[in-house]
N, C-alpha and C positions, 0 to 999 in steps of 0.2 A: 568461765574464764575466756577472756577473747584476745586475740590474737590478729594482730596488723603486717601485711606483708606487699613488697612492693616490689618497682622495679629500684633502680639508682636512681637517688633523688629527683623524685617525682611525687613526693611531698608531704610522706606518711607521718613525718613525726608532729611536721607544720601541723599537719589534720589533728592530731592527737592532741596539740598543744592547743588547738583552737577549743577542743572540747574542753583543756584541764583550763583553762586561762593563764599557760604559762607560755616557756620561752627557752625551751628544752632543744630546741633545733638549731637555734645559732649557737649552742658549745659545742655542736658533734663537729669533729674532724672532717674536714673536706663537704659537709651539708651532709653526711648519709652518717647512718648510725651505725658505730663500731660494734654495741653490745647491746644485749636484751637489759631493756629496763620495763616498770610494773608502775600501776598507777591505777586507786581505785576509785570508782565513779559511783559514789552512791544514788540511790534511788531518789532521793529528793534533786539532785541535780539532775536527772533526765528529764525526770517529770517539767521543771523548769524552764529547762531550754527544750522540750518539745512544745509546752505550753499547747497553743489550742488545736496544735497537730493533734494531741488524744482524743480528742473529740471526733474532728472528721475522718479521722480514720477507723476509729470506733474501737482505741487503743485502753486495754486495762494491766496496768505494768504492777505485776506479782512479785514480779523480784526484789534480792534485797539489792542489788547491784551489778557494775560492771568491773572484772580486774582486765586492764590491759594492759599486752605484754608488746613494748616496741619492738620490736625486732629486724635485724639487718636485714639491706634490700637488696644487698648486690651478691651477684650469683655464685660466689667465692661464700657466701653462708648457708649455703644450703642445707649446709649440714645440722645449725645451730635452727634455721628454721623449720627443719625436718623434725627436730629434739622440739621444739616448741608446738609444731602440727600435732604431735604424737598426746600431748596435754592439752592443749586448745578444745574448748566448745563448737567458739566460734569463729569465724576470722573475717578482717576485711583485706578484701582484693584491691590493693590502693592503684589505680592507671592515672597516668598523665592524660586528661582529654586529648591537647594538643597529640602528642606522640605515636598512642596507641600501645600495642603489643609489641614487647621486644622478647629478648628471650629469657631475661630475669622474672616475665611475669606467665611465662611457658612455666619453667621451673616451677613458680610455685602455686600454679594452678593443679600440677603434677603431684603437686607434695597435700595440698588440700583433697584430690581427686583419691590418693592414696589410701590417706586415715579418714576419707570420707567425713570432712570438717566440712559441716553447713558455712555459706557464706556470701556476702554482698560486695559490689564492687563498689567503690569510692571512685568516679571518675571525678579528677584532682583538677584543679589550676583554671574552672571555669573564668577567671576573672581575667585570664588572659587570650579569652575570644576576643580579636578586634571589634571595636565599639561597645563591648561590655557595661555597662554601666554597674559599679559595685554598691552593693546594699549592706554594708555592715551588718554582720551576725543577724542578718534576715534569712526565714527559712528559703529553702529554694523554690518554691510555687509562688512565696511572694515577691521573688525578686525577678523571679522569670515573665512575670505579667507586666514589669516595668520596661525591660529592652526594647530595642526596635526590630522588626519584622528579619529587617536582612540581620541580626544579631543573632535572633530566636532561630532563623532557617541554618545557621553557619552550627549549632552547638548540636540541633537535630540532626546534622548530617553527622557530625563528628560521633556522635550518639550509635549512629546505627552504623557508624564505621566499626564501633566496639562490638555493638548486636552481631554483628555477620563475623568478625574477629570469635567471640564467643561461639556463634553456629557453628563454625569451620574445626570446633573443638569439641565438638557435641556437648552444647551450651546453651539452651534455650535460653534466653534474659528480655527484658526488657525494663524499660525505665520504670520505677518504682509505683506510680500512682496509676499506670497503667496494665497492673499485674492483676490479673483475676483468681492464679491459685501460685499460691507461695513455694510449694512443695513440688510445683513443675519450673516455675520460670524464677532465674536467679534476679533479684533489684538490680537493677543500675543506678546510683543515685547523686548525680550531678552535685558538685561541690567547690567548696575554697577553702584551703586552711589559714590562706593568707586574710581572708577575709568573712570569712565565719559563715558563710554563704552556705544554704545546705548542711551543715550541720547538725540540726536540727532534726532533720530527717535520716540522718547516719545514725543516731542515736534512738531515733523510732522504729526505724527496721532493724537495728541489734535487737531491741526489747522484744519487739515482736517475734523475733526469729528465736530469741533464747527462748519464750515461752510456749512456743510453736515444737521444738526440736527437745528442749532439755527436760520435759516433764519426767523421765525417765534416769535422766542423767543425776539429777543432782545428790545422791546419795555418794557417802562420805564411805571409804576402805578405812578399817581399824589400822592399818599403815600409813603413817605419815612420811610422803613422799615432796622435795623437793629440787631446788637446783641452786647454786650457790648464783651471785649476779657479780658479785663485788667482794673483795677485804679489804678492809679500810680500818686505822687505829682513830682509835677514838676517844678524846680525854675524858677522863675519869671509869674509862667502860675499857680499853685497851685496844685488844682488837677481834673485831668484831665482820661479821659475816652477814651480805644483804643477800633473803636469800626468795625465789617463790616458791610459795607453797602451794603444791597445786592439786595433792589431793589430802584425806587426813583432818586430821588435828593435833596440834602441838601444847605440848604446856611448860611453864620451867618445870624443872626438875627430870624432864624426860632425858633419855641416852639418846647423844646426836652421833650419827656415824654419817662420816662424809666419805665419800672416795678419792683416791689419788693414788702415786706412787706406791706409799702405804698408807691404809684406813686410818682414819685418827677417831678416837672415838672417848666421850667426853660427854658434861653436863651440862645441858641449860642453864644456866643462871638469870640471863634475862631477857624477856623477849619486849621489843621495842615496836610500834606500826607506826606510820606514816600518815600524817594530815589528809583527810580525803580529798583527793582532786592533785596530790602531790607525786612529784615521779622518784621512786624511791632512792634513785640515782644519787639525787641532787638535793635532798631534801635534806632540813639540819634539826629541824624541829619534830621530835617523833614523844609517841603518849606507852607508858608503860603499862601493859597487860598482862596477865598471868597463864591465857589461850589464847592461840591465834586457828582459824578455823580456814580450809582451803575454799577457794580460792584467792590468795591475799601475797602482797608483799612484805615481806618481815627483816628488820633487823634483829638478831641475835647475838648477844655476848656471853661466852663459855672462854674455859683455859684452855691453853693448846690448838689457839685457831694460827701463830703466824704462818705453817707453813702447808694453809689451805690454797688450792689453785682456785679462782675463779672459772666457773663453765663446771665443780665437779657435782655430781649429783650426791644429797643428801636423804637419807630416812632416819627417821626419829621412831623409837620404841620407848615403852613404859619400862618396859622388867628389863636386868641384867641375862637373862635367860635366850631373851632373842635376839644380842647381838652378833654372836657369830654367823645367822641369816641372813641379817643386814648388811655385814661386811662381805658377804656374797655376792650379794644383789649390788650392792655399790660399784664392787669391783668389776665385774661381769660389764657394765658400761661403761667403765674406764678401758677396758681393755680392750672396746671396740675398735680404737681407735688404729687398725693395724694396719701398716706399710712394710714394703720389703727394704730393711737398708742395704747401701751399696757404698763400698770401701770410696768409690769414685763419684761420692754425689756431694750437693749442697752441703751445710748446714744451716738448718735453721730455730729462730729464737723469737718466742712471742711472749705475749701475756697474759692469757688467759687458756684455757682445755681449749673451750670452744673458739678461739682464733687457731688452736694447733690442729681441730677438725678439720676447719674450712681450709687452714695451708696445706695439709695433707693432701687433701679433697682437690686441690684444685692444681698441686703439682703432679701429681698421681696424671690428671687428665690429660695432661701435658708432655707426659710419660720424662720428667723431667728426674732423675733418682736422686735418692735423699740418704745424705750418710748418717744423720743426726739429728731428731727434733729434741727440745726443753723447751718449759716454760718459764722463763728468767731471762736473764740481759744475757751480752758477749761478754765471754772471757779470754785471755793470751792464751789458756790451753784449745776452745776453738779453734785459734785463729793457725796453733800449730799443724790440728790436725787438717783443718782446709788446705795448709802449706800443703800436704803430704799427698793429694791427690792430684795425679800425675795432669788431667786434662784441664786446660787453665781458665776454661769458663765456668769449670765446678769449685774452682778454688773461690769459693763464695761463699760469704755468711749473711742471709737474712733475716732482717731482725726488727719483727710487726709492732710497733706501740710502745720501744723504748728508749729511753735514752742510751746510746753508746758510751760508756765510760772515756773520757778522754786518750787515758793510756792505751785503752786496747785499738782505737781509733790510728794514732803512732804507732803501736806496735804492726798494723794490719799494712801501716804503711810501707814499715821497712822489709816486710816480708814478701812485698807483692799482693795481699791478699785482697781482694775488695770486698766491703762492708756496704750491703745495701740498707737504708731505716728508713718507714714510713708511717705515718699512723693511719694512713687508707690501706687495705690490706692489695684491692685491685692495683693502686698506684704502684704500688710496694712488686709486684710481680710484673707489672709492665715497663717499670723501669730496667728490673733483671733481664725483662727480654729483650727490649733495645738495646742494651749493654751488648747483649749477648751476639745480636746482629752485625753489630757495628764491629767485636769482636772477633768474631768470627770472618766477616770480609777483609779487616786488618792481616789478620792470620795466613787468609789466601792469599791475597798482596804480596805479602810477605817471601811465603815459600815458593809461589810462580817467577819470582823475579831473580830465583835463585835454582832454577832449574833448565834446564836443557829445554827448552818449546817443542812442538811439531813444526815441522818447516819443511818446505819443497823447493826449487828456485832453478830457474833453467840458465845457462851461462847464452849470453848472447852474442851473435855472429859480430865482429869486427870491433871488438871491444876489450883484443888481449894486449892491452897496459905494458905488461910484463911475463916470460915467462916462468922463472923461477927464482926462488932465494929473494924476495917472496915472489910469488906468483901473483899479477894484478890484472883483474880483468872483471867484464861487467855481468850484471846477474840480473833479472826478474825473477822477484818473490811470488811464487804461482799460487802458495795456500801456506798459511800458519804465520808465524816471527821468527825473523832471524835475528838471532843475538851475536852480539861481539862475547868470542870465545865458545861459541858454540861447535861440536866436531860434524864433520859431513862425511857423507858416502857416498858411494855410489847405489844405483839401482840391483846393482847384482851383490852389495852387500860390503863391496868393500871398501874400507875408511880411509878416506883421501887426506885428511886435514884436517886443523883447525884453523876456524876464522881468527884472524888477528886482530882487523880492521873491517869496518865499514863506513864508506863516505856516501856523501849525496850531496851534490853541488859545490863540491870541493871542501866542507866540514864533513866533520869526526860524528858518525849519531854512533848511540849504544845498540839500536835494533834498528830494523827495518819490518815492512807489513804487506803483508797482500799488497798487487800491484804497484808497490815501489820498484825503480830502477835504478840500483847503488853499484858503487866501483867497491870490491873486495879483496885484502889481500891475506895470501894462505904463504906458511912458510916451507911446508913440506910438498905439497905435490908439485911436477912438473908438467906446464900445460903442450900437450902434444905426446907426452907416453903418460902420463895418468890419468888426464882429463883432457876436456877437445871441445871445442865451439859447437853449442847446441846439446851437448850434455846434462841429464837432470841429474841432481845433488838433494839426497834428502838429508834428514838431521841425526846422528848418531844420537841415541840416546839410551843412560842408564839404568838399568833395572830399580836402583832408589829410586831415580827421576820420573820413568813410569810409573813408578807407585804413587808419588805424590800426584801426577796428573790424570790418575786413574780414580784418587779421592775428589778432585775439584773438575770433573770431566766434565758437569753443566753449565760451568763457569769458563768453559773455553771457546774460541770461536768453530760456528761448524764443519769450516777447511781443517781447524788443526784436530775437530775430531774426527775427522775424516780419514785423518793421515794415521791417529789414533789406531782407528781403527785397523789400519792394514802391517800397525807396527807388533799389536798383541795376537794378530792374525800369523 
């Protein structure tokens, strides 16, 4: 079984689709792929499209085939591709030539280096070298001998950008037709899935490497182990479960125990494959068999599937005798899944296990707390308990891949509540987070304008206006803001007043700032027994008020933490 992995669309499922001759990558959401789908590649089609590569490379393909598992590229799956490394033979390392390494392809270089999964890298998008010239579903040695010189020198540098990217990770590799032992140096193998380019050769260092690496491997456990992909109802058949099988053998009539909230456990009735070269996803036309054998993708129909989660793992036994092992082993993976909830966090709503992995997985890193995961839609009792969490950027429901019901959509309204939906899971979390920013600086706005500031201001010589009932006279702001209605002291502590007014240039402003010079009038002191020309005046301020500017104290200027500081002093 082989296994595809990448960074964010950088072109893995295009590549896969070039192999199946389908068109599986224009229905994924946002271009990258939501969920793991399966596609098998018989033996006669390699053979095909490698055509006379077998020859010069001196290729004899033993196998019966190839199953490949698409699976998501962005780093928010890690988890789903971890569960997929953990089954995999083999995999491909999918890079954008242009690009290079980012860090979604760190990750799953980490996750292959892990379960020590043999593997080749796909360097993608050759056809977007300036001056490219494209050779339709030509292998890549023959279309490489057609470019021009500065073409061929632009895709070698880019090449051994990736070599020394790989070195720097203890990676020996080099480009494929240049490899003299397989078992030290990884393929590099230049390609296009937009244009078939190279392919040819992706599908010859699979073969080769399966037959290289799996002589060992291919033996079958008397347990039949899988993973659900999909449920989906199906006329005449109900509802039905697509699932890979990836190790085992299944037959009807076997006991199927899937995992979840609680095990459901149940009979084959029928088991369904998938046209070869089809992705099981999308596929509408499947052939009825009576054993399906791993590694394969399988539709199955049994009673008691509607209320299977997609992403739960399944084993199938013969006898009644070994299922309460199985519901062991099922559950034991369900309950991986552990987070600590918090009365004051999120809620959030997916639709599938392994989309509630990767949310976990990637709020957790974010150390962002979660009061609630499900896999299903929002509901108005959500939306209550979101109400109920006192911090107003956790009064939030996210919710991966579904439709909002309208009502609770109104209902989320009238509550205050906000309802984030996306069908990109990354999108979906970076929206919450610009929310949250833009939230949260509203929030300071908010409370700074309604607090007491730090402020200094020295009264200036020949500028007393008036002396009392109010007292008017002139000031320079030496550090911080001065606000209308703000109370002042003196230096030795004791409170003169509050500001009534502040003018500049004969208008009314609300504040004043560092080196501003404003006429001010106070009602209570009298200038000559309580204050006097040349006099400094700090700003009386609150013990709530401090608090508040003690929360947003790097959001302040560094005069008025200055002043800050000599006031908690």
């Amino acid at each position: 079984m082989l296994k595809a992995t990448e960074n964010v669309d950088h072109g893995k499922t295009t590549l896969l689709d070039s192999v199946r001759g389908t068109a599986v990558a224009a229905g994924e959401s946002g271009g990258i792929t939501q969920h793991v789908g399966a596609s098998d590649i018989p033996i006669e089609t390699i053979k095909k499209t490698c055509g006379k590569l077998l020859e010069k490379f001196k290729v004899q393909i033993v196998i019966p085939g190839l199953l490949l598992i698409d699976s998501p590229g962005h780093a928010a799956f890690s988890t789903l591709r971890k569960r997929g490394g953990s089954v995999a033979d083999l995999a491909i390392l999918v890079i954008d030539i242009i690009e290079g390494f980012q860090q979604q392809t760190d990750e799953s270089l980490n996750l292959l280096k892990q379960f020590k999964v043999p593997f080749i890298v796909a360097a993608t998008k050759i056809d977007r070298i300036p001056g490219w010239y494209p050779n339709k579903k030509s292998s890549f040695s023959d279309s490489f001998v057609k470019q021009r010189d500065d073409v061929k020198d632009e895709l070698e540098n880019k090449l051994y950008r990736l070599v020394a990217q790989l070195a720097d990770r203890n990676i020996e590799s080099e480009r494929f037709d240049r490899i003299n032992n397989f078992t030290k140096q990884v393929a590099i193998v230049p390609c296009s899935g937009a244009t078939g380019e190279g392919v040819p050769e992706v599908l010859l260092m699979l073969a080769g490497l399966a037959q290289q690496f799996l002589k060992d491997k291919l033996q079958l456990s008397e347990l039949a182990k899988g993973s659900v992909l999909e449920v989906k109802d199906v006329r005449g058949l109900g509802t039905t479960i697509d699932v890979i099988l990836y190790d085992g053998r299944i037959k009807t009539g076997d006991y199927l125990i899937i995992g979840g909230r609680n095990p459901i456990v149940t009979k084959i009735k029928t088991l369904l494959e998938p046209r070869p070269l089809q992705e099981l996803r999308v596929e509408k036309q499947f052939d009825y068999v009576d054993e399906v054998i791993a590694a394969s993708g399988v539709k199955i129909s049994a009673v008691g599937l509607d209320d299977v989660i997609a992403g739960s793992p399944v084993v199938a036994v013969k006898s009644e005798g070994k299922i309460e092992a199985a519901k062991k082993l099922v559950q034991k993976e369900v309950e991986e899944i552990i987070y600590e909830k918090s009365s004051e966090g999120i809620t959030v709503r997916v639709d599938t296990l392994g989309s509630l992995e990767a949310m976990v997985k990637l709020l957790q890193e974010r150390e962002i707390p979660i009061k609630g995961t499900e896999v299903g839609n929002a509901t108005r009792q959500d939306v209550l308990e979101a109400k109920n969490v006192s911090d107003s950027i956790r009064q939030v429901i996210l919710v991966f891949n579904q439709k909002v019901p309208e009502e609770v959509v109104a209902f989320s309204k009238d509550l205050g509540v906000r309802i984030f939906e996306n069908n990109v899971i990354y999108r979906l979390l970076e929206e919450y987070g610009e929310w949250c920013v833009k939230e949260i600086a509203r929030s300071m706005q908010e409370k700074l304008e309604n607090v007491a500031r730090p402020c200094e201001v020295k009264i200036l010589q020949g500028t007393i206006f008036r002396q009392h009932s109010p007292a008017v006279f002139g000031v320079e702001i030496i550090n911080g803001v001065l606000k209308q209605g703000i109370s002042m002291k003196r230096t030795d502590g004791k409170v003169v007043g509050r500001v009534k007014e502040i003018q500049k240039e004969g208008k009314a402003i609300p504040e004043a700032k560092k080196g501003d010079r404003v006429a001010v009038s106070m009602g209570e002191p009298t200038i000559g027994r309580h204050i006097f020309e040349g006099d400094k005046l700090v700003s009386a301020i609150s013990e709530s008020d401090l608090k508040i500017l003690r929360q947003f104290y790097s959001h302040l200027s560094a005069g008025e933490q200055e002043l800050l500081k000599s006031l908690f002093e």
